[in-house]
C-alpha positions as CSV (number, residue, x, y, z in Angstrom):
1,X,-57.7,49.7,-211.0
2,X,-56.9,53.3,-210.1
3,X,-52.9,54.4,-209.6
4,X,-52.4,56.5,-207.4
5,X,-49.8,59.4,-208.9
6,X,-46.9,57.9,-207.9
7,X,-47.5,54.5,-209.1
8,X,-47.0,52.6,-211.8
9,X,-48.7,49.7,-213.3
10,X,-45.9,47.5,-214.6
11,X,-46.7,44.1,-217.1
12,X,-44.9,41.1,-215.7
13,X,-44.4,37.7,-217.0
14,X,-45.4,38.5,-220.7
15,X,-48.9,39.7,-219.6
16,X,-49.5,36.9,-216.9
17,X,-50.0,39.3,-214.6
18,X,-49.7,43.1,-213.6
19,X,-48.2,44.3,-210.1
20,X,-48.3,48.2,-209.0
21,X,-45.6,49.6,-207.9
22,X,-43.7,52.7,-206.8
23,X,-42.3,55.1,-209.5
24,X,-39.4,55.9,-207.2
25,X,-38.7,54.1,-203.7
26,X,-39.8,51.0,-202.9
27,X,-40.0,48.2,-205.7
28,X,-40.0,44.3,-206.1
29,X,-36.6,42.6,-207.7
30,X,-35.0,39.8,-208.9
31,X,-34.6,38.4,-205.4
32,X,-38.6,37.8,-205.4
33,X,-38.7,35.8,-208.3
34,X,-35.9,34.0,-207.8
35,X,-37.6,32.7,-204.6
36,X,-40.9,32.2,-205.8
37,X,-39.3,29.5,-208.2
38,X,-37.7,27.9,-205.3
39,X,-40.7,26.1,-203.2
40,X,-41.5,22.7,-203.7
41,X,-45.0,22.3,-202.9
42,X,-46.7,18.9,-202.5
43,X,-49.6,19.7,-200.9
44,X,-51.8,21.0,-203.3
45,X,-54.4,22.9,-200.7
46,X,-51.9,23.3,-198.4
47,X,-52.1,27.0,-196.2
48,X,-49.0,28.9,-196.9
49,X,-48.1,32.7,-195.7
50,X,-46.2,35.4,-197.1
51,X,-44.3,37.1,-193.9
52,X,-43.3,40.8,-195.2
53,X,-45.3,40.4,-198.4
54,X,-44.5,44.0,-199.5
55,X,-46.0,44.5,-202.9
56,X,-47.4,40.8,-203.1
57,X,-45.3,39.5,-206.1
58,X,-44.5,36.4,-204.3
59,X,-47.8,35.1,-203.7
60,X,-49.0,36.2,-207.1
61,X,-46.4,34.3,-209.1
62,X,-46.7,31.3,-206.5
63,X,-50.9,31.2,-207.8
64,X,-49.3,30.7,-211.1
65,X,-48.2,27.3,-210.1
66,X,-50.4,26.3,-207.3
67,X,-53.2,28.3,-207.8
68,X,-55.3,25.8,-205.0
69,X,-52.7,26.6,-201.9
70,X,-54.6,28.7,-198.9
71,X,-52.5,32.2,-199.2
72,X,-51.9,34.2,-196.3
73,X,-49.9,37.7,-196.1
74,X,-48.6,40.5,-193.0
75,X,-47.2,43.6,-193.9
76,X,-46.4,46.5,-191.3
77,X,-46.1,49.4,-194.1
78,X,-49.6,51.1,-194.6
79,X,-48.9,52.0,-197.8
80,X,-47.2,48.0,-199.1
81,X,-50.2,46.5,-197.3
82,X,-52.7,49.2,-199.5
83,X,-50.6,48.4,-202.6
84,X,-50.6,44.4,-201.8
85,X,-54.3,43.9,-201.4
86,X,-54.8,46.2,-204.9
87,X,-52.3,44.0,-206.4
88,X,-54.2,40.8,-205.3
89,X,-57.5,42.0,-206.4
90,X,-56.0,42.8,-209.7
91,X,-54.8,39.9,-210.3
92,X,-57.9,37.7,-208.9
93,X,-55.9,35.8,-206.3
94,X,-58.1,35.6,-203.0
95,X,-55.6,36.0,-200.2
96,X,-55.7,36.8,-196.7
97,X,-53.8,40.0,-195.9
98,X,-53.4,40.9,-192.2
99,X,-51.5,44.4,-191.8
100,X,-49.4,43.8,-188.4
101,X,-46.0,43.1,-186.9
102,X,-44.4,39.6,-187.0
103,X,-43.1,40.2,-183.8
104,X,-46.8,40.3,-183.2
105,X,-47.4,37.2,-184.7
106,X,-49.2,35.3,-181.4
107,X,-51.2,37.4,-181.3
108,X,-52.3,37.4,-184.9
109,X,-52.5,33.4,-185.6
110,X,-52.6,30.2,-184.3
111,X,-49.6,27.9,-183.7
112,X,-48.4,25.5,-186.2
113,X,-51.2,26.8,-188.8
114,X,-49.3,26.6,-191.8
115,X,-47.9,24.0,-194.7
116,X,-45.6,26.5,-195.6
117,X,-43.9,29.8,-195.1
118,X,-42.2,31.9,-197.4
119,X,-40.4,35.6,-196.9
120,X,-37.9,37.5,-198.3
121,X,-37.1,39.5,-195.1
122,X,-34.9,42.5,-194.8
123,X,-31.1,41.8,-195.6
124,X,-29.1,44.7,-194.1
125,X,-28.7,46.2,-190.8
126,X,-29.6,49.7,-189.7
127,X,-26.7,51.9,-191.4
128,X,-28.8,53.0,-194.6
129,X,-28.3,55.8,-196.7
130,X,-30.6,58.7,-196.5
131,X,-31.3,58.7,-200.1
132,X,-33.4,55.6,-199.5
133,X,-37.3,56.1,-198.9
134,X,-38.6,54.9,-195.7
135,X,-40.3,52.4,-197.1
136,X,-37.2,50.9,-198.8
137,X,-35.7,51.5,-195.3
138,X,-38.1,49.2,-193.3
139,X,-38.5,46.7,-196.3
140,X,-35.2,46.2,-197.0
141,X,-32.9,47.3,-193.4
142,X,-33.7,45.7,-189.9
143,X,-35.4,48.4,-188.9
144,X,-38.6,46.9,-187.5
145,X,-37.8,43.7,-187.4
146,X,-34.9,41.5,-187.6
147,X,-33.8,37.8,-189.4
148,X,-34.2,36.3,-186.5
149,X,-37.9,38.0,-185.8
150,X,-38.7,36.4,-189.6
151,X,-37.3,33.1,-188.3
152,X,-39.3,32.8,-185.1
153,X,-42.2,33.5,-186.6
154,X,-42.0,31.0,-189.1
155,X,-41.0,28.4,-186.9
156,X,-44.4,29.2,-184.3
157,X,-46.4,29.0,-187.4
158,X,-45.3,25.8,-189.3
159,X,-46.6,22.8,-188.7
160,X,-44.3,19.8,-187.5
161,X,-42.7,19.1,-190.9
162,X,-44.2,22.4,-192.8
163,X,-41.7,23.6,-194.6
164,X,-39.9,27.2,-194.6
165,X,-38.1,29.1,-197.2
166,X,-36.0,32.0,-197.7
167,X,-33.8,33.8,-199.3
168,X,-30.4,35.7,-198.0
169,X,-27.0,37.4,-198.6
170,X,-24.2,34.2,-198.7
171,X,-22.1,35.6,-196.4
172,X,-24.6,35.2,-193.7
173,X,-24.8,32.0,-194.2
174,X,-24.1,29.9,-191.8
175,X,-25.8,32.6,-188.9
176,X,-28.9,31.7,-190.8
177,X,-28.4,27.9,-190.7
178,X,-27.6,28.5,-186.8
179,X,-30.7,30.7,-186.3
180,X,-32.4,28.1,-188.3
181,X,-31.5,25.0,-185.7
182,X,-32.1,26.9,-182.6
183,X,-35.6,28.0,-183.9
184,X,-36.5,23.6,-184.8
185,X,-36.0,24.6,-188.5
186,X,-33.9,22.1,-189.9
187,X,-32.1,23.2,-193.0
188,X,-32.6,20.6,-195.9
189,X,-32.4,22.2,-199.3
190,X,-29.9,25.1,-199.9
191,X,-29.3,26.6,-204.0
192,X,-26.6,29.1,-204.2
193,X,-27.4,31.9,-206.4
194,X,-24.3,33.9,-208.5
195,X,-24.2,36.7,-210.9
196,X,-22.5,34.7,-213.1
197,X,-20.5,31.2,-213.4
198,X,-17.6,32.8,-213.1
199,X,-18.7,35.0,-209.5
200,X,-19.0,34.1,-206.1
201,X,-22.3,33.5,-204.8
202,X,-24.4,36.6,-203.2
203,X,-27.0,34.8,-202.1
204,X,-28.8,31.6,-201.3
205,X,-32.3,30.2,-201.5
206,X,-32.9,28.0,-198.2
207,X,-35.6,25.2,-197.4
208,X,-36.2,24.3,-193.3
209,X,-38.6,22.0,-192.2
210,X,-40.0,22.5,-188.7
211,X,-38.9,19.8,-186.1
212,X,-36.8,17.9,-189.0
213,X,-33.7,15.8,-188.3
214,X,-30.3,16.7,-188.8
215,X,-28.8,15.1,-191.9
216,X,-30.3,14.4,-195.7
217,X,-29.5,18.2,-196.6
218,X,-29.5,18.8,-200.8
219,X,-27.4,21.3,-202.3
220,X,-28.9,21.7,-205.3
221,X,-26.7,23.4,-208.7
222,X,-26.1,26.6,-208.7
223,X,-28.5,29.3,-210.0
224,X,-26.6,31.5,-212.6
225,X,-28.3,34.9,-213.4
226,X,-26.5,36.2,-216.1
227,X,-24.7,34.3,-219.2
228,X,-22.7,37.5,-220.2
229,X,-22.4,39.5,-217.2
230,X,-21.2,42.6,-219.1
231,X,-24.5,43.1,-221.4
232,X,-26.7,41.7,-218.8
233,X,-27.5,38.8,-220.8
234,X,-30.0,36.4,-218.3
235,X,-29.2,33.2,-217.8
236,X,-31.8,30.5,-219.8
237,X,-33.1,29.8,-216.5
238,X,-33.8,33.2,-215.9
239,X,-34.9,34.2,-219.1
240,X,-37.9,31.4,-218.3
241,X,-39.0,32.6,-215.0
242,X,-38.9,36.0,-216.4
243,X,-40.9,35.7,-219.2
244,X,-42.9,32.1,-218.3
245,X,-42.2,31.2,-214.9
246,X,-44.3,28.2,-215.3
């Protein structure tokens, strides 16, 4: 697989798999795998989509697991959607990658289509600093799409009781759960995630399911990244998904 010169090619899970990346700019983190440990999948051949894929490292760890689910992608970004389809090729996991716009998204698929949809949409709003690359600005500000976009796409392409997941700052919490409701996602499954056991929670890992009922919601323990915050000592938990993830 040719890099182009400002990529690099960077080992992941012990050798399980390879994703390229940006030198500088734009590049996957912890937030990724974090959520790609969080779906519970029962249908084995189930049709799930990536919304914002970026690089693909969602998908690519999720065919560690369930290597028989249906895996769809969109990316807007030219360049993401070149560097995702390389990284899926690389890898050897058959996915079908769509570059577009989720606010596109009836026009790109069917209603209710999917088992499951998964994103890791963009967190902050448009006040970003100029130091970050543009395509750090769309991937991770609102600049082309919002929450709510990622939201309302998911909820047009889950099936009644398909299942959505996400993950998301804490402190917008509870304008997610309400975004959530008003959209027929019904929150059922929430894990807080914290630097350590000691620190407040920055974000949380969320499971909807389309046209669910109110009630029955889990909160499951709490995800602790780091044992020792000060040497950045991960977590056992973490140390796993980092270095085995299944």
């Amino acid at each position: 697989m040719e890099l182009k010169p400002d990529e690099t090619l960077s080992p992941f899970i012990r050798g399980k798999i390879s994703i390229i990346q940006k030198k500088e700019g734009y590049r996957f983190n912890i937030d990724s795998v974090i959520l790609s440990s969080f779906p519970e999948i029962t249908k084995k051949k189930g049709k799930i989509i990536d919304l914002g894929t970026g690089s693909g490292i969602i998908l690519i760890l999720l065919s560690l697991k369930y290597p028989d689910l249906e895996f769809h992608a969109i990316e807007i970004q030219e360049d993401l959607f070149d560097m995702a389809k390389r990284n899926f090729e690389l890898n050897r996991v058959n996915v079908n990658l769509i570059k577009g716009d989720i606010k596109d998204i009836k026009k790109l698929y069917q209603p209710q289509y999917f088992d499951y949809v998964i994103t890791n949409p963009p967190y902050f709003k448009k006040e970003f600093t100029q130091k970050a690359s543009q395509e750090e600005k769309i991937a991770r500000y609102e600049i082309t799409a919002t929450v709510e976009d990622f939201i309302k796409a998911g909820s047009y392409l889950l099936k009644d009781k398909g299942r959505f997941y996400m993950i998301y700052p804490s402190e917008r919490l509870s304008y997610i759960t309400r975004v959530m409701v008003e959209n027929r996602v019904q929150p059922k499954r929430y894990r807080f995630v914290h630097p350590s056991k000691d620190e407040r929670s920055t974000h949380f890992l969320i499971e909807g399911m389309r046209s669910g009922k109110e009630g029955g919601e889990i909160i499951e323990k709490p995800m602790i990244i780091y044992d020792n915050p000060n040497i950045k000592k991960y977590s056992q938990e973490l140390q796993f998904l980092l270095e085995k993830f299944v």
